[in-house]
C-alpha positions in Angstrom: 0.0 0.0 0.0 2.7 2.2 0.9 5.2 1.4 -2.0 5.3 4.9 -3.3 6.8 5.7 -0.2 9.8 3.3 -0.8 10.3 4.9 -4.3 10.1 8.5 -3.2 12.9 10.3 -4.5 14.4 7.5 -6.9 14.7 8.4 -10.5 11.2 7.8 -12.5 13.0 5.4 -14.7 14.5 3.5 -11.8 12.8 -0.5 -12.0 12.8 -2.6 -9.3 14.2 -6.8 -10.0 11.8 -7.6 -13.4 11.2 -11.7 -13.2 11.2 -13.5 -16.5 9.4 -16.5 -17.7 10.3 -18.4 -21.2 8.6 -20.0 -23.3 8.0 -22.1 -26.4 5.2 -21.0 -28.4 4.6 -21.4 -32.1 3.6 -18.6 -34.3 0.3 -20.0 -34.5 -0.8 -19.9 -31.0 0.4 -16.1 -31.1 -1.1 -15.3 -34.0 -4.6 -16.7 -32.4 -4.1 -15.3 -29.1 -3.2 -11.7 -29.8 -6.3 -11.0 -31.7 -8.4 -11.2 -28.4 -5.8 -9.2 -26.9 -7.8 -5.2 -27.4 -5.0 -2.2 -26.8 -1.5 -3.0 -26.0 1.8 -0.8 -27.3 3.1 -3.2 -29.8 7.7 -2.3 -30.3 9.2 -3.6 -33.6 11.8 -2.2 -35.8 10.7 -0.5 -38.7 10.9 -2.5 -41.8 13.9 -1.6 -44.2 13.6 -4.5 -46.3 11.9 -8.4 -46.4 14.3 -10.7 -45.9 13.9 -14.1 -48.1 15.2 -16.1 -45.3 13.0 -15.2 -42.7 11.4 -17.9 -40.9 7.7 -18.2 -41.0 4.9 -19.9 -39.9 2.6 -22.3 -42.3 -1.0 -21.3 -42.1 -0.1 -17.7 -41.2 -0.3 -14.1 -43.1 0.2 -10.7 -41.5 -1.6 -8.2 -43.3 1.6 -5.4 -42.7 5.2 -5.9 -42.5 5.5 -4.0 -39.3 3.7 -7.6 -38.0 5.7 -9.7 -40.1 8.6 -10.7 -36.9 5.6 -11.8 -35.3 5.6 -14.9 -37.3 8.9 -15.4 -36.6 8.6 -16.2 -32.9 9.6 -19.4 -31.2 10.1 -17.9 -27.3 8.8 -15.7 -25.6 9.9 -14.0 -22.5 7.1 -12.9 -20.3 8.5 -10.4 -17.9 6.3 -8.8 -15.0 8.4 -5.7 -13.2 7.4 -3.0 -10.6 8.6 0.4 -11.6 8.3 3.5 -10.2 5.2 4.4 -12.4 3.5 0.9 -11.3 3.5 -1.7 -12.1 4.5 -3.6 -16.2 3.8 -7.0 -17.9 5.2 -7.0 -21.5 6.3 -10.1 -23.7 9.7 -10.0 -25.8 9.0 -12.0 -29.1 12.2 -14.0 -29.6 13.1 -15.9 -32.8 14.8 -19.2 -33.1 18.0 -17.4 -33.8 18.2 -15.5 -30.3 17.4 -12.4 -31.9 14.4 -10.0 -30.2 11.8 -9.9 -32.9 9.4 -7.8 -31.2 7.5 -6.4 -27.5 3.9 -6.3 -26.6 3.0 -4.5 -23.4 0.2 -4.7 -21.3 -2.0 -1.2 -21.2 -4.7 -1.1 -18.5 -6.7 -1.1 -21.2 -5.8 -5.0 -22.9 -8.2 -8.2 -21.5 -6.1 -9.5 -18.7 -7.9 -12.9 -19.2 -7.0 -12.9 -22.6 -3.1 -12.4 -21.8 -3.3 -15.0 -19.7 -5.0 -17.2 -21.8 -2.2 -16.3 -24.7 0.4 -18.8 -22.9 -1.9 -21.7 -21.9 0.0 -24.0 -24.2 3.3 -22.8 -24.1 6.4 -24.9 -22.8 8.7 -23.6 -20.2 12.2 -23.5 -21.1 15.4 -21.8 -19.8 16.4 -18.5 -21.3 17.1 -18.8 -25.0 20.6 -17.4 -26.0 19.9 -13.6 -27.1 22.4 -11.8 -29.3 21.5 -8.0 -28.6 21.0 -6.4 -25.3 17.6 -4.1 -25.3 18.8 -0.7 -25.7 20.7 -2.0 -28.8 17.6 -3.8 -30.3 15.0 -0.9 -29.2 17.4 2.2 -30.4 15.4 1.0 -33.8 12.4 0.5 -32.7 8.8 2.3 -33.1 5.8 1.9 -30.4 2.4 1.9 -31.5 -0.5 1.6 -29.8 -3.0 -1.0 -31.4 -4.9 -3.9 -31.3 -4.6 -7.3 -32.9 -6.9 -9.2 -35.0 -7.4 -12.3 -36.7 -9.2 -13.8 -39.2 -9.5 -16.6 -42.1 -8.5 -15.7 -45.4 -8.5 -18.5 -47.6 -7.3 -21.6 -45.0 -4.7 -18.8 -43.9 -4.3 -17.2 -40.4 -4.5 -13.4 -41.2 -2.9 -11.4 -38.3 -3.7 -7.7 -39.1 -3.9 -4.3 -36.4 -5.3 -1.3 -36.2 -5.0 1.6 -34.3 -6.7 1.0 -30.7 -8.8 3.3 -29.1 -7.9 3.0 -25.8 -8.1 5.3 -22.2 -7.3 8.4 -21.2 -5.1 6.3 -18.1 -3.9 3.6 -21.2 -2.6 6.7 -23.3 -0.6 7.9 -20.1 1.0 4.6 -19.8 1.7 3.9 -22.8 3.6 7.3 -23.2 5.1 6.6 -19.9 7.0 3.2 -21.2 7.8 4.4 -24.8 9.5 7.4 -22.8 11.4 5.1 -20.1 12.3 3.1 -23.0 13.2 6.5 -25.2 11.7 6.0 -28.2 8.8 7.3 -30.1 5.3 6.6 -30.1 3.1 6.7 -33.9 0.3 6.1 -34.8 
């Protein structure tokens, strides 16, 4: 109750011990699962180029390149942190290489059952090896607020977003993490 007190004075960008979880998921089960997701601040590089030997998954389209690393994902690390702002769930999208693909954050405004839900299937694992450190992977990145959806398209999996309409309080924290993570937020 009184953990603002603890934090009173410390740097806003100051985070407490984040815990990690890892695991297995195919591209698939993401796919499915983060079109009943609603608003969350989606982080991905901006697209320079598509590369041929990209490793995707059968079934599944994304509609936009920007969603295209998606597909790419074999781990996931789901990592749950107390900052000085409050508290932060977000999932680092990790292909088979080590390389992070791609962050979702949780906004007050996303369906906490459906986060939950997203890794019902998923295997533990240990950490995967990881070749860049985040502030090397994010100095690239952009943050857009949006929500995920899904649909058939000819037997396919289409993954596609949208701009989310989301609260005044999901706004503020979603500006709050793309500034303690210092890049910029589009639309």
């Amino acid at each position: 109750m009184f953990g603002w007190l603890a934090s009173f004075g410390v740097h806003s960008r100051a985070r407490s011990t984040s815990t990690v979880r890892w695991l297995a998921i195919t591209p698939r089960t993401l796919v499915e699962g983060l079109g009943q997701l609603g608003g969350v601040l989606y982080l991905a590089p901006l697209p320079v180029s598509c590369q041929a030997n990209l490793p995707t998954s059968p079934g599944c389209l994304v509609e936009s390149t920007d969603l295209a690393p998606l597909l790419s994902t074999r781990y996931v690390g789901v990592t749950c942190a107390v900052t000085c702002e409050g508290p932060r769930e977000w999932i680092d999208c990790i292909g088979a290489d080590g390389d992070t693909l791609a962050r979702i954050y949780l906004l007050p405004d996303t369906d906490y059952l459906a986060w939950d839900g997203l890794f019902v299937d998923a295997l533990p694992i240990d950490a995967p090896p990881r070749h860049l450190l985040d502030r090397e992977w994010l100095r690239g990145c952009r943050a857009r607020v949006l929500s995920f959806s899904r649909r058939r398209l000819a037997g396919f999996d289409m993954l596609s977003a949208t701009d989310a309409c989301i609260s005044v309080l999901g706004r503020g924290v979603a500006r709050d993490i793309a500034v303690s993570e210092s890049i910029a937020i589009g639309g």
